[in-house]
LOSEDO-103389 format. One record per residue: x, y, z of N, C-alpha, C, O, CB in turn. Coordinates in steps of 0.1 Angstrom, whole numbers, padded with zeros to 4 digits, always signed. Glycine has a CB too. Example, Ala and Ser with C-alpha at 12.3 -4.5 7.8 and 13.67 -1.06 7.14 Angstrom:
REM LOSEDO-103389
+0132-0057+0078+0123-0045+0078+0132-0033+0078+0142-0033+0085+0113-0045+0090;+0128-0022+0071+0137-0011+0071+0129+0000+0079+0134+0011+0080+0141-0006+0057;
This chain:
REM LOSEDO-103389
-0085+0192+0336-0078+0181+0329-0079+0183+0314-0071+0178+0306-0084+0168+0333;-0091+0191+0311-0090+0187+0299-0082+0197+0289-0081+0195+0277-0104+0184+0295;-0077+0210+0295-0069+0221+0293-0057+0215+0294-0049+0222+0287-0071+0232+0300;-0050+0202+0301-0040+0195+0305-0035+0188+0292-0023+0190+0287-0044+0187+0316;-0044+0181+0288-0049+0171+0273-0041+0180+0265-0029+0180+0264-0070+0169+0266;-0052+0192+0260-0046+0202+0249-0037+0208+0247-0032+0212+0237-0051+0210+0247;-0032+0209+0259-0009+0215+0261-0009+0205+0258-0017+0206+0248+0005+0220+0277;-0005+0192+0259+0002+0179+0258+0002+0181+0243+0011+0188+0238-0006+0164+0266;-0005+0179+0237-0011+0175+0223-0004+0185+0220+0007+0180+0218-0026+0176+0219;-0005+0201+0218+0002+0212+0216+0015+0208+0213+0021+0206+0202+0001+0221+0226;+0020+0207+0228+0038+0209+0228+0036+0193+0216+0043+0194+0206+0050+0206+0251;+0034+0188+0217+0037+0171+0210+0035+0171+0196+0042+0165+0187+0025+0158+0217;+0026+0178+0193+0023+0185+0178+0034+0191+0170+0040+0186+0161+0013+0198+0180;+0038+0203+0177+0047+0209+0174+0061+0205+0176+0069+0213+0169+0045+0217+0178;+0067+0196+0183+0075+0188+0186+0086+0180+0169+0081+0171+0162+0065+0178+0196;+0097+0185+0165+0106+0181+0154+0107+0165+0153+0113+0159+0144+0121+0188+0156;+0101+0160+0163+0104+0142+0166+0094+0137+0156+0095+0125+0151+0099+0134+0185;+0083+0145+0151+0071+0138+0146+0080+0139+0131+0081+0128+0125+0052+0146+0147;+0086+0148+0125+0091+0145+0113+0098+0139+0111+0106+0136+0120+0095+0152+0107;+0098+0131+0096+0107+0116+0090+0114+0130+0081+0111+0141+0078+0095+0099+0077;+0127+0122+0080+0140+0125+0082+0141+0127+0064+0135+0118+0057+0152+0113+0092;+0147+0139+0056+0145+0139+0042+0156+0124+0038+0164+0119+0045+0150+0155+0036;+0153+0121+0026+0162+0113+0023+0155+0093+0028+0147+0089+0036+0177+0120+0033;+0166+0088+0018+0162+0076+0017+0170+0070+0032+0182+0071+0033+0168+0069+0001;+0162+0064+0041+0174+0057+0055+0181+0046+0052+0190+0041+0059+0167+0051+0069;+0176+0039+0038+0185+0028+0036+0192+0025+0025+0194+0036+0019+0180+0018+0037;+0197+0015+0018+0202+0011+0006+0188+0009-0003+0185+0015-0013+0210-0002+0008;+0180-0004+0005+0170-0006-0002+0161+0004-0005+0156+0004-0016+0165-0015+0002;+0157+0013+0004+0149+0021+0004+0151+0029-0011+0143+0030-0021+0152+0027+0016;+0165+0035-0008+0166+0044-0021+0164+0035-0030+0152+0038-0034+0180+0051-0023;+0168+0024-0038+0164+0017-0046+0153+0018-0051+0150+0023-0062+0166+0009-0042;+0143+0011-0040+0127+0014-0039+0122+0028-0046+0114+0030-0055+0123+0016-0023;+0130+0037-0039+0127+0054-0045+0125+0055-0057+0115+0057-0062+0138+0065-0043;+0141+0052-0064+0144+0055-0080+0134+0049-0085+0126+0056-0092+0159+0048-0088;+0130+0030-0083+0123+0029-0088+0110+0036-0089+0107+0040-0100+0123+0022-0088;+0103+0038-0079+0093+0044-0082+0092+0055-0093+0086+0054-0103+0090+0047-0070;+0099+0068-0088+0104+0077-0094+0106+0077-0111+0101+0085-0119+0115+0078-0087;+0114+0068-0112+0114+0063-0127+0101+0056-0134+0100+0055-0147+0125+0052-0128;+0092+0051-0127+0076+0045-0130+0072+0055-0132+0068+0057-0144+0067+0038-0121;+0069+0069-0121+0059+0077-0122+0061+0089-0132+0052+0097-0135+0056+0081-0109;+0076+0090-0139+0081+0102-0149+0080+0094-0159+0084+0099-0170+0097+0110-0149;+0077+0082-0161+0077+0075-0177+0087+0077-0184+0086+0080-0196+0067+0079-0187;+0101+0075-0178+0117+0080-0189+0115+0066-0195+0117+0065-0207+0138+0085-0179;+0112+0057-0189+0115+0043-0191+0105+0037-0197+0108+0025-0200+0119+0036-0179;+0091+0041-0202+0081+0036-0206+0082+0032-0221+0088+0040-0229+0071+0044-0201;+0076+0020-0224+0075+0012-0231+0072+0023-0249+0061+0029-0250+0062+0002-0223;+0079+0025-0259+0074+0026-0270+0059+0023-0280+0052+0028-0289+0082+0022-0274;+0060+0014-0274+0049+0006-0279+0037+0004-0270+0039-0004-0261+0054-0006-0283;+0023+0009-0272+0017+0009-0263+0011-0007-0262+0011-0015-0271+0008+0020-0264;+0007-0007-0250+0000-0022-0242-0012-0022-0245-0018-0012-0240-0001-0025-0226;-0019-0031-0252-0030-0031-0254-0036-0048-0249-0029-0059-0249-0030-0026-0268;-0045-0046-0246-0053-0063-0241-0066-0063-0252-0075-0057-0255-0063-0062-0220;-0060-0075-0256-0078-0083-0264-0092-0083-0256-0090-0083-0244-0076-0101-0267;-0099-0083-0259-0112-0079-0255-0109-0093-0248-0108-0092-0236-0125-0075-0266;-0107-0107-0252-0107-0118-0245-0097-0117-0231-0100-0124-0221-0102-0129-0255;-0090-0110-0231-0083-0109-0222-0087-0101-0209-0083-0103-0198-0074-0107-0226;-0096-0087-0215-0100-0078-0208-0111-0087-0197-0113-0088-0185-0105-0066-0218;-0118-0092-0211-0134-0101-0203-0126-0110-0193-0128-0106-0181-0146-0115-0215;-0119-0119-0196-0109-0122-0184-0108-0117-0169-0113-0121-0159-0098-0119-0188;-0099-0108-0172-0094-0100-0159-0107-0094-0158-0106-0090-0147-0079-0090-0159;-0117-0092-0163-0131-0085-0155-0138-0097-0148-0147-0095-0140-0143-0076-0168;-0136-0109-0151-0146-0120-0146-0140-0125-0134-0146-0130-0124-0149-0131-0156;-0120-0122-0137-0116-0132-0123-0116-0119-0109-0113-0120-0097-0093-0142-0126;-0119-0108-0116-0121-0096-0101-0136-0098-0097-0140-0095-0085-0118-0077-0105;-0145-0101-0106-0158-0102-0101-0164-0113-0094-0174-0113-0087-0164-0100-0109;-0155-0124-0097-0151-0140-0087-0154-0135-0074-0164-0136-0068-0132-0146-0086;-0139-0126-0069-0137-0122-0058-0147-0117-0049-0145-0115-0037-0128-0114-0060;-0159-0114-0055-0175-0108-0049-0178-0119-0040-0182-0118-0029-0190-0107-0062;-0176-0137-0048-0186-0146-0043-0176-0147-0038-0169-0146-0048-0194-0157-0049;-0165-0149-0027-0158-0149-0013-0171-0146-0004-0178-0136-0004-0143-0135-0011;-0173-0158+0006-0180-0150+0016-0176-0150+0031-0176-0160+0038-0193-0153+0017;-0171-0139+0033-0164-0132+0050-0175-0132+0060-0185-0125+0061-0159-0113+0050;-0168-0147+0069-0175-0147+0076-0178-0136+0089-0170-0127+0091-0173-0158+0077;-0187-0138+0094-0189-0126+0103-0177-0125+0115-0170-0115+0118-0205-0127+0110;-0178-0139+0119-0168-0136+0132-0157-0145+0127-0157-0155+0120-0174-0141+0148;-0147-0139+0132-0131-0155+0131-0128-0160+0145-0129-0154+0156-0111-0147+0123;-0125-0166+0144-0120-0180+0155-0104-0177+0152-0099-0171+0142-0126-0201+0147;-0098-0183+0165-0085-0185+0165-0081-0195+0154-0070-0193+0148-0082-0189+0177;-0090-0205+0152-0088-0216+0143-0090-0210+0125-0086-0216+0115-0103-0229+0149;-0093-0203+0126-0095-0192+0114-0079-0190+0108-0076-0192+0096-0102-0175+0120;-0071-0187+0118-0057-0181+0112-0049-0189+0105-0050-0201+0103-0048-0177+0122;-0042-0181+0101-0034-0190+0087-0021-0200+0093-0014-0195+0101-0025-0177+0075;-0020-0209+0090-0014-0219+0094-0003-0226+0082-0008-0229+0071-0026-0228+0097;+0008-0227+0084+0023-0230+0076+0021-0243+0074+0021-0249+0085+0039-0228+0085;+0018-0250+0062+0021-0266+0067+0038-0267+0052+0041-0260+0043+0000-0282+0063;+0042-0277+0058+0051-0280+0047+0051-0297+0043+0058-0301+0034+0065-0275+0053;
């Protein structure tokens, strides 16, 4: 059986079904792409560099260190899940 396992795996491995298809499959998608694409070559980046005030920095370093005192409880309950109210 277990020589059975390893063909399977084999042929399934090698198999053209596991590859994603070149190219964007949608409208949005490509969209998605450029943008990215255009973020990560910096054609479009800012002249002027971004800088944060130290007040601002201490800021955004205190509201991520907030996120420490969250405490996850060990187990969740059905009653746990997130719930729509309007």
């Amino acid at each position: 059986m277990h020589i059975k396992a390893w063909t399977v795996l084999a042929v399934l491995g090698s198999s053209p079904v596991w590859a994603i298809e070149p190219g964007p499959a949608s409208a949005a998608q490509q969209g998605t792409e450029q943008w990215l694409q255009l973020q990560s070559s910096g054609q479009a980046a800012s002249r002027n560099p971004q800088a944060t005030t130290a007040a601002e920095h201490n800021a955004a370093m205190q509201r991520w260190l907030d996120t420490y005192k969250l405490k996850v409880p060990q187990w969740y309950t059905d009653d746990d899940s997130g719930k729509v109210s309007k």
